[in-house]
C-alpha positions as CSV (number, residue, x, y, z in Angstrom):
1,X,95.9,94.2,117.1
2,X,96.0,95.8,113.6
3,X,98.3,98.9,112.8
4,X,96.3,101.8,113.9
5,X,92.7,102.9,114.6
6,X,92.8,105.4,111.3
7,X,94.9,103.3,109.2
8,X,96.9,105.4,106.7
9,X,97.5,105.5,102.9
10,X,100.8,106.6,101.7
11,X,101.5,106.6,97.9
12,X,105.2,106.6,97.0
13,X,105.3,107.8,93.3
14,X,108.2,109.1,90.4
15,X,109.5,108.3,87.6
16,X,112.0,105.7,86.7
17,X,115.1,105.1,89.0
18,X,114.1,107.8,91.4
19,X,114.1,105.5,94.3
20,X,110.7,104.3,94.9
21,X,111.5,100.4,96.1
22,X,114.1,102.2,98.0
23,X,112.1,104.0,99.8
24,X,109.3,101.2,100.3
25,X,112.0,98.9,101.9
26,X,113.0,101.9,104.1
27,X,109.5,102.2,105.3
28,X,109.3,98.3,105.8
29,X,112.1,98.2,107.4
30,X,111.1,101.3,110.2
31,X,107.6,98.9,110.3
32,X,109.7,95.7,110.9
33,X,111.3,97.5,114.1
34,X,107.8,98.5,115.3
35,X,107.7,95.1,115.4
36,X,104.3,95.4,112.5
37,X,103.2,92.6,110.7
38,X,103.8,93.3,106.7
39,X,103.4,91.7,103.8
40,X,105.0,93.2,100.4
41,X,103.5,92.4,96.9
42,X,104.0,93.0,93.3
43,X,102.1,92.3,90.5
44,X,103.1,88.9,88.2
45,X,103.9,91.3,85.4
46,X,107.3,92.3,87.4
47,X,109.6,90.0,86.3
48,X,113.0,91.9,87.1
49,X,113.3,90.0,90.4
50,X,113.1,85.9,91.2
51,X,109.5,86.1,92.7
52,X,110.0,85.6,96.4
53,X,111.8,89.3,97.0
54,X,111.5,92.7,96.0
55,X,115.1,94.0,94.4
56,X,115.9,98.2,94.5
57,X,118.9,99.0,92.1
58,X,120.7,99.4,95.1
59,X,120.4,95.3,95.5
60,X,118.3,95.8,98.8
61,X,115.4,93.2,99.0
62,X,112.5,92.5,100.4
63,X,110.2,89.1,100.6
64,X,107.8,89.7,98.3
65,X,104.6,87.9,96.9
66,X,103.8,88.1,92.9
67,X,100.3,88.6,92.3
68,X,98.1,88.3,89.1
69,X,97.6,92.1,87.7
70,X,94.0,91.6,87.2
71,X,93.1,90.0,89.6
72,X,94.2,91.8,92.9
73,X,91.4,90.7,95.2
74,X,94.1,88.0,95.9
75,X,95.8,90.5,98.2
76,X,92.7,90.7,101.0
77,X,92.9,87.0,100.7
78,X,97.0,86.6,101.4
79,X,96.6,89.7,104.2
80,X,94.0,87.7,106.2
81,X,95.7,84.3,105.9
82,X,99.0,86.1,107.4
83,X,97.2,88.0,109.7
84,X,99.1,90.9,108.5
85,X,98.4,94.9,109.6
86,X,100.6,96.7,106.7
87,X,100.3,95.9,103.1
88,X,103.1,97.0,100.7
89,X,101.8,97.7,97.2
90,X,104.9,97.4,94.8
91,X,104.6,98.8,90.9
92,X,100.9,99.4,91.5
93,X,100.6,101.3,88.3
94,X,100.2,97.6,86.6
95,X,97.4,96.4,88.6
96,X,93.5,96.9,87.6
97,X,91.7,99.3,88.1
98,X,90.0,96.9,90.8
99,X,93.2,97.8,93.1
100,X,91.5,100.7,94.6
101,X,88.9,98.5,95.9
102,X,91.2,96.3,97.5
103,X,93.2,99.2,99.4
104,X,90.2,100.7,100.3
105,X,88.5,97.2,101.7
106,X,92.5,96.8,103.9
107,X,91.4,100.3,105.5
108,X,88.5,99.3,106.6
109,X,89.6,96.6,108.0
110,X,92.2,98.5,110.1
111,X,94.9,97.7,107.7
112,X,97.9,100.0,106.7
113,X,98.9,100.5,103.2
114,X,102.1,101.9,101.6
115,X,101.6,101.9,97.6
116,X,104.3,102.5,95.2
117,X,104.1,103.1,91.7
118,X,104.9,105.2,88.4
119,X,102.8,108.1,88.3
120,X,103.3,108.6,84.5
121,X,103.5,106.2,81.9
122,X,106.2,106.9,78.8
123,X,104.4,109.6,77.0
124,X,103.6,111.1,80.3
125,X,99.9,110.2,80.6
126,X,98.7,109.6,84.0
127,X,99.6,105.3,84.8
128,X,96.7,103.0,85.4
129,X,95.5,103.7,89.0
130,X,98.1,106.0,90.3
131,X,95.9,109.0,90.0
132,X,93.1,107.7,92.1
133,X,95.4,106.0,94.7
134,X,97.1,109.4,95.1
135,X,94.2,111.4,95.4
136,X,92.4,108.7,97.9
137,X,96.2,109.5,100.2
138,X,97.0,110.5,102.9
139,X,100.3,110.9,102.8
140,X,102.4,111.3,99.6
141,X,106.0,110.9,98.7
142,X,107.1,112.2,95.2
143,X,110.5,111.1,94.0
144,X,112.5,112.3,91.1
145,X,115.5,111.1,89.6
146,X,118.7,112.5,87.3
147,X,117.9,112.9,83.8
148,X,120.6,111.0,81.6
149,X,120.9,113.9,79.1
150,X,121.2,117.1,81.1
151,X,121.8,116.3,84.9
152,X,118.6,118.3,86.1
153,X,115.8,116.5,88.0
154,X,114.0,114.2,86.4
155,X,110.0,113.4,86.1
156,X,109.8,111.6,83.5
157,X,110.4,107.9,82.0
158,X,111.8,107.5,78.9
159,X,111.2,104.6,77.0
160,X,113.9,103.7,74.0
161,X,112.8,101.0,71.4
162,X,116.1,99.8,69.6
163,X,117.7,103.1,71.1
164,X,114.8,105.9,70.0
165,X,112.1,107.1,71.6
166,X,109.0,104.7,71.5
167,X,106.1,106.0,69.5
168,X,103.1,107.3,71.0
169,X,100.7,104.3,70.1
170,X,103.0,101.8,71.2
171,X,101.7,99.2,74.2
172,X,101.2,100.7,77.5
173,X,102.8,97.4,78.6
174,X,105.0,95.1,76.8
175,X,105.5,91.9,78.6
176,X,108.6,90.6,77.8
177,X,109.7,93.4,75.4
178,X,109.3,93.5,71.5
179,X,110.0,90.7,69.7
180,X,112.0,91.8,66.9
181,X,115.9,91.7,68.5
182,X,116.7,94.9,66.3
183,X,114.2,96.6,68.7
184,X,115.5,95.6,72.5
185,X,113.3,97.9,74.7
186,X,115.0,100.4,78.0
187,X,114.4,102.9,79.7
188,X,115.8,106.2,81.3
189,X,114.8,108.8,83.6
190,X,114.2,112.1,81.7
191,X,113.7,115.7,82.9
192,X,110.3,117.6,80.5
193,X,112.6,119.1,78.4
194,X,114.8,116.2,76.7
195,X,111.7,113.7,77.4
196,X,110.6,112.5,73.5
197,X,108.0,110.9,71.9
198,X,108.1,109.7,68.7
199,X,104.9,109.9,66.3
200,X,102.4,107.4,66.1
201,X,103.5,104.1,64.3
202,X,100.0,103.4,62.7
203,X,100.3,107.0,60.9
204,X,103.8,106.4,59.5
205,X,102.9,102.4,58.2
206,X,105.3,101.3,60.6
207,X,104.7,98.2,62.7
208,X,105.7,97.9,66.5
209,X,108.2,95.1,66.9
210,X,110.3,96.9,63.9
211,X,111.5,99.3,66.4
């Protein structure tokens, strides 16, 4: 018997280290105890972890399956294989827009889904499918975080590029980081006041893996 008769979307969404794999394990967890069927993914482009588990900064894991960012049909695919009746969405910012679909199909089919995710990319545009997933919800948890410069809450993720704030026309996603080692690539959580963007590279003559 799947999860529930009006299966439920629940978006779990902030800004960097606020706590959202935290908070997804939690969840899976409670599920686990309901004695649920679950099955956690992440897309292939999350290479933090080895890719059979989920890691939270806090070290708790989570099996997990990696899954190609563009194509996440695979998920209905690995969700009827295992029979499952919850589907954990990790760092779904990074899939497709074709994600939606997919959620949508595991509702129909009487599946429930928790999706977690960035809500805003480094220069604080809304991230990939985030916006539709949230607005398609029906239950939301926002998370912030501390900002490292002041203290106050956090909304924001700060990306550094050899310790300054990455440019506005820098990649959306760098996969593996910039190549150049002058320009090693991290990020911070960052409250709207102290969050920065620098100006775009292209208008300064300045090329992207110079830092």
């Amino acid at each position: 018997m799947l999860y529930r008769a009006d299966p439920w979307l629940h978006v779990i969404a902030g800004c960097m280290s606020s706590g959202k794999t935290d908070e997804m394990l939690r969840l899976l967890r409670r599920a686990e105890i309901a004695k649920r069927r679950i099955l956690l993914v992440r897309p292939d482009v999350d290479d933090r972890t080895p890719a059979e588990y989920a890691e939270s900064r806090s070290k708790a894991r989570y099996p997990s399956e990696l899954v190609p960012r563009s194509e996440p049909v695979r998920i209905l695919s690995l969700a009827r294989e295992r029979d499952v009746d919850l589907v954990g969405i990790e760092e779904a910012q990074f899939f497709d827009d074709s994600i939606i679909r997919v959620v949508e199909t595991l509702r129909q089919s009487g599946r429930h889904v928790i999706a977690s995710g960035l809500n805003t990319d480094f220069a604080g545009r809304p991230f990939g499918a985030m916006p539709q997933l949230l607005a398609l919800s029906d239950e939301i948890t926002m998370l912030t975080a501390i900002c490292v410069v002041c203290g106050e809450n956090a909304t924001r993720t700060q990306r550094l590029v050899g310790g300054r704030p990455a440019a506005i026309d820098d990649p959306l996603i760098v996969i593996g980081g910039f190549e150049s080692p002058a320009a090693v690539e991290s990020y911070e959580a960052r409250c709207l006041r102290h969050h920065e963007i620098a100006p775009a590279r292209a208008a300064r003559g300045v090329v992207a893996d110079e830092g």
